[in-house]
N, C-alpha and C positions, 0 to 999 in steps of 0.2 A: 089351232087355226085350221081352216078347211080350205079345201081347192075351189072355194068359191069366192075368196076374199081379194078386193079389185088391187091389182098389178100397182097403184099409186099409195096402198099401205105396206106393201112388199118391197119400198124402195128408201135406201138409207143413205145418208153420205156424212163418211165417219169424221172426229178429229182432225186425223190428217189427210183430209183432204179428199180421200177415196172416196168413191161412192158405190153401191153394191145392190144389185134391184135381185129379187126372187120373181120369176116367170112361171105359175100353174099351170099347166094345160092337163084338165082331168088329175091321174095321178100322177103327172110328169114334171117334175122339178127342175128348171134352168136356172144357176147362179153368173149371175154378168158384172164384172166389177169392172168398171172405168168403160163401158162400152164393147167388152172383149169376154166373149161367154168364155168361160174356165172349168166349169162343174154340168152334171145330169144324174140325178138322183132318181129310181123309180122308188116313189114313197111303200107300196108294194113289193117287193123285190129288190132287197139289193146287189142281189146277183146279174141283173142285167146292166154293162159296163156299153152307156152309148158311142160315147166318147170314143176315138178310134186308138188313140194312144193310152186312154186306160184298163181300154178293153186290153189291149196288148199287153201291160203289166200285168192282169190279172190273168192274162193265156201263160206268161213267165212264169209269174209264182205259181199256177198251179201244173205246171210241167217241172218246175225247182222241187217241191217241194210232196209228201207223201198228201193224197186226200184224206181231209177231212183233220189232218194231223197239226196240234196248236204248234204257233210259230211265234216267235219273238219280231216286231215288224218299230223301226221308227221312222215316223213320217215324217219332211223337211215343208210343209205348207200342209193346210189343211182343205182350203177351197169348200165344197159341201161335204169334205168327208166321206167322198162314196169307195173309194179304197177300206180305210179305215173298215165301215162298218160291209164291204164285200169279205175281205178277210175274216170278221166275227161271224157272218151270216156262211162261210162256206169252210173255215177251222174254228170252230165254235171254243172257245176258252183260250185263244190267242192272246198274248201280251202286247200292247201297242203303247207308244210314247207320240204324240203330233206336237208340232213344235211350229208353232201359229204367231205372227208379225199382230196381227187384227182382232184384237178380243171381239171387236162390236163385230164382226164377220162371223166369227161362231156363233153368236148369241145371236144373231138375225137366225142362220142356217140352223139353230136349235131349236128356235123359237118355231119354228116350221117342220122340219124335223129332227126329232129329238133323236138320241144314242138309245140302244136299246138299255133298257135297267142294267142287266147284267155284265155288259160289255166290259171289258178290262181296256179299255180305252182312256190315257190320260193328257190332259191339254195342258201345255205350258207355252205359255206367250212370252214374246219378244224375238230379237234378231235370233233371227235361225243359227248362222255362226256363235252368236256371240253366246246361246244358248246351250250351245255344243259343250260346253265348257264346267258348266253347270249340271248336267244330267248325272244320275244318281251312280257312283263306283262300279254297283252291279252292273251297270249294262252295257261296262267298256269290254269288246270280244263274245258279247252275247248276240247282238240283233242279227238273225235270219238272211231279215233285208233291210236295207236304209231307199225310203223311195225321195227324190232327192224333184218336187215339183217347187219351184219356188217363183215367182214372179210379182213384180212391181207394176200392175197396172197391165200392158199388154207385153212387158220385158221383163226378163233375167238380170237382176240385179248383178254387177261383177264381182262384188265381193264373195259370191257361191258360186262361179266358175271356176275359182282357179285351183294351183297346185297346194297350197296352205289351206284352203278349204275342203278339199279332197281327204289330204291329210289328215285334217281333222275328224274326217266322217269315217276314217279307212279305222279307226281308234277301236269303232263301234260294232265293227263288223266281225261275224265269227271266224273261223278259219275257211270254213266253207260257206261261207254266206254269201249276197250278193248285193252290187245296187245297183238302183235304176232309178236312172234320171232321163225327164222329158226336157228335151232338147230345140228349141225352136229355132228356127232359120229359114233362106230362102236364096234364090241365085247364087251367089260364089261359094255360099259353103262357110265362108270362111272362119265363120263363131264355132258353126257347129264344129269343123273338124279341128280345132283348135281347144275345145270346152275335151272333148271326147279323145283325141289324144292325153288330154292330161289325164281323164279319168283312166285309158293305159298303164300310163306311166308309175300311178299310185299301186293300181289292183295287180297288171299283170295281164290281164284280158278283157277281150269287148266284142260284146255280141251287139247288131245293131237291129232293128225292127221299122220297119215304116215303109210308106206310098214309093215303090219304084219313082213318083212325078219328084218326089221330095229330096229321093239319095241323089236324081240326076241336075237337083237343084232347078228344075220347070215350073214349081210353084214353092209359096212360103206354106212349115207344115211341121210337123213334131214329127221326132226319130225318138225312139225310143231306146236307150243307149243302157246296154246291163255289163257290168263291170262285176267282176269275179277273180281270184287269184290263180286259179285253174280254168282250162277253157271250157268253158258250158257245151254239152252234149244234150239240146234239147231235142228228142228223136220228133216229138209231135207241131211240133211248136210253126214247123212251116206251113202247115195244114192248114192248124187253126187259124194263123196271120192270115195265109188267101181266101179263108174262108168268109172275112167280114168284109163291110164295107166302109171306106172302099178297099180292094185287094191288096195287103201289104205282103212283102218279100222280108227274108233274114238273111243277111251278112253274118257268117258265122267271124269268129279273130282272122284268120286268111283274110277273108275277103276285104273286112273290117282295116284291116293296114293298109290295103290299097286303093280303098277310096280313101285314107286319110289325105294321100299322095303325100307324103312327108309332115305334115302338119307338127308344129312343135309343142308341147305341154307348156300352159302361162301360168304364170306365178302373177301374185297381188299386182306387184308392178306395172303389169303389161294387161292386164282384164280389162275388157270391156263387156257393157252392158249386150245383151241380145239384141239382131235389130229388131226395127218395128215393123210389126205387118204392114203391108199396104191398107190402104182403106177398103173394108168389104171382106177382106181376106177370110176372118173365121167370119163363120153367120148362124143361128140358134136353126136349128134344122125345127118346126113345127110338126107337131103330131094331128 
């Protein structure tokens, strides 16, 4: 399929209910499902992270981790994939597991672009928890990282907030590994520092990434929340966060407990869903 093919055969609306359009521009790839862009893929490059919270994972993992050196990664959503194949394109012989709700959402995203031949990249569909459960012996205390992007539409499903689902994920991780979850919210905070205490409570540690407008709660916006059993000492890491746009700040654990302001760790019971953006909120930045 080529960057010239019109935006009304680039638009699907699956089974249940979802619908998922791909936006061209030249070699620039936008995935928007239910109205709420999620994904930016340079079909060229997939080293360039638009996305201001992905780009922020990919500043993580490559301050975590040695360059160029394969890592063990499991992905909680797939969206286009551009983690996924950022890690193959910049640790080339990386092990990755994605663990994807929307078959018809990869097969669109593949159908346009495809994984590279060699990638060690494997999909398995269905509920991300429930999926957890099912993944192969070996990779219980193996993954690197667990990046934890999951969303229903323009929300955070509750059942992958809370403290049982943490749990679950905490199974997968090495001793020194990490995760990171994109965390959305806006005004009181109170999903996010509620979702992000729990992730505390499981690992031990939390480093936070995101828009000064977002930690003071002045607009809705993704944190990007890295949970670790030891506290992470990313010496570069604040650089490169001020360096994008727009300028993001790091809460190292200090800091990190006191914007919690007390916030309690939620079990099944008590989860709720993320809220919803305002209308307008996120918008496809055009090239």
């Amino acid at each position: 399929m080529t960057a010239s093919t019109a935006p009304s055969d680039l638009t699907r609306t699956f089974a249940s209910g979802t619908q998922a359009q791909i936006e061209l521009h030249g070699r620039s790839m936008h995935l928007v499902v239910d109205g709420t862009p999620q994904s930016h893929l340079n079909l060229d490059d997939p080293s360039e992270l638009r996305f201001g919270y992905i780009r922020h994972m990919g500043h993580v993992l490559d301050q975590a981790f040695d360059a160029r050196k394969p890592i063990t990664v499991l992905h909680l959503g797939a969206g286009a994939l551009t983690l996924p194949r950022y890690v193959e394109h910049t640790r080339p012989g990386s092990r990755q597991q994605v663990l994807e709700l929307e078959r018809e959402l990869v097969e669109l995203v593949r159908s346009v672009a495809p994984l590279p031949a060699h990638a060690s990249i494997r999909i398995r569909y269905g509920d991300a928890r429930e999926q957890l459960d099912r993944l192969p012996g070996g990779l219980v205390g193996k993954a690197d990282a667990v990046v934890v992007d999951l969303f229903d539409g323009p929300q955070t499903p509750a059942h992958v907030t809370s403290l049982e689902f943490f749990e679950s994920v905490a199974r997968y991780v090495a001793p020194d590994g990490i995760v990171l979850a994109n965390v959305a919210d806006g005004h009181d905070l109170g999903f996010a520092r509620s979702e992000i205490a729990t992730m505390r409570e499981v690992f031990g540690s939390v480093l936070l990434v995101s828009d000064p407008a977002v930690f003071k709660g002045r607009r809705f916006g993704n944190i990007v929340a890295v949970a670790s059993r030891e506290p992470l000492e990313l010496a570069g890491l604040a650089r490169l966060a001020a360096s994008g746009f727009p300028p993001a700040v790091v809460q190292h654990d200090r800091q990190a407990v006191e914007w919690l302001r007390g916030a309690r760790p939620i079990t099944d019971a008590a989860a709720k869903p993320s809220p919803k953006p305002g209308r307008g909120t996120f918008s496809v930045k055009r090239d």
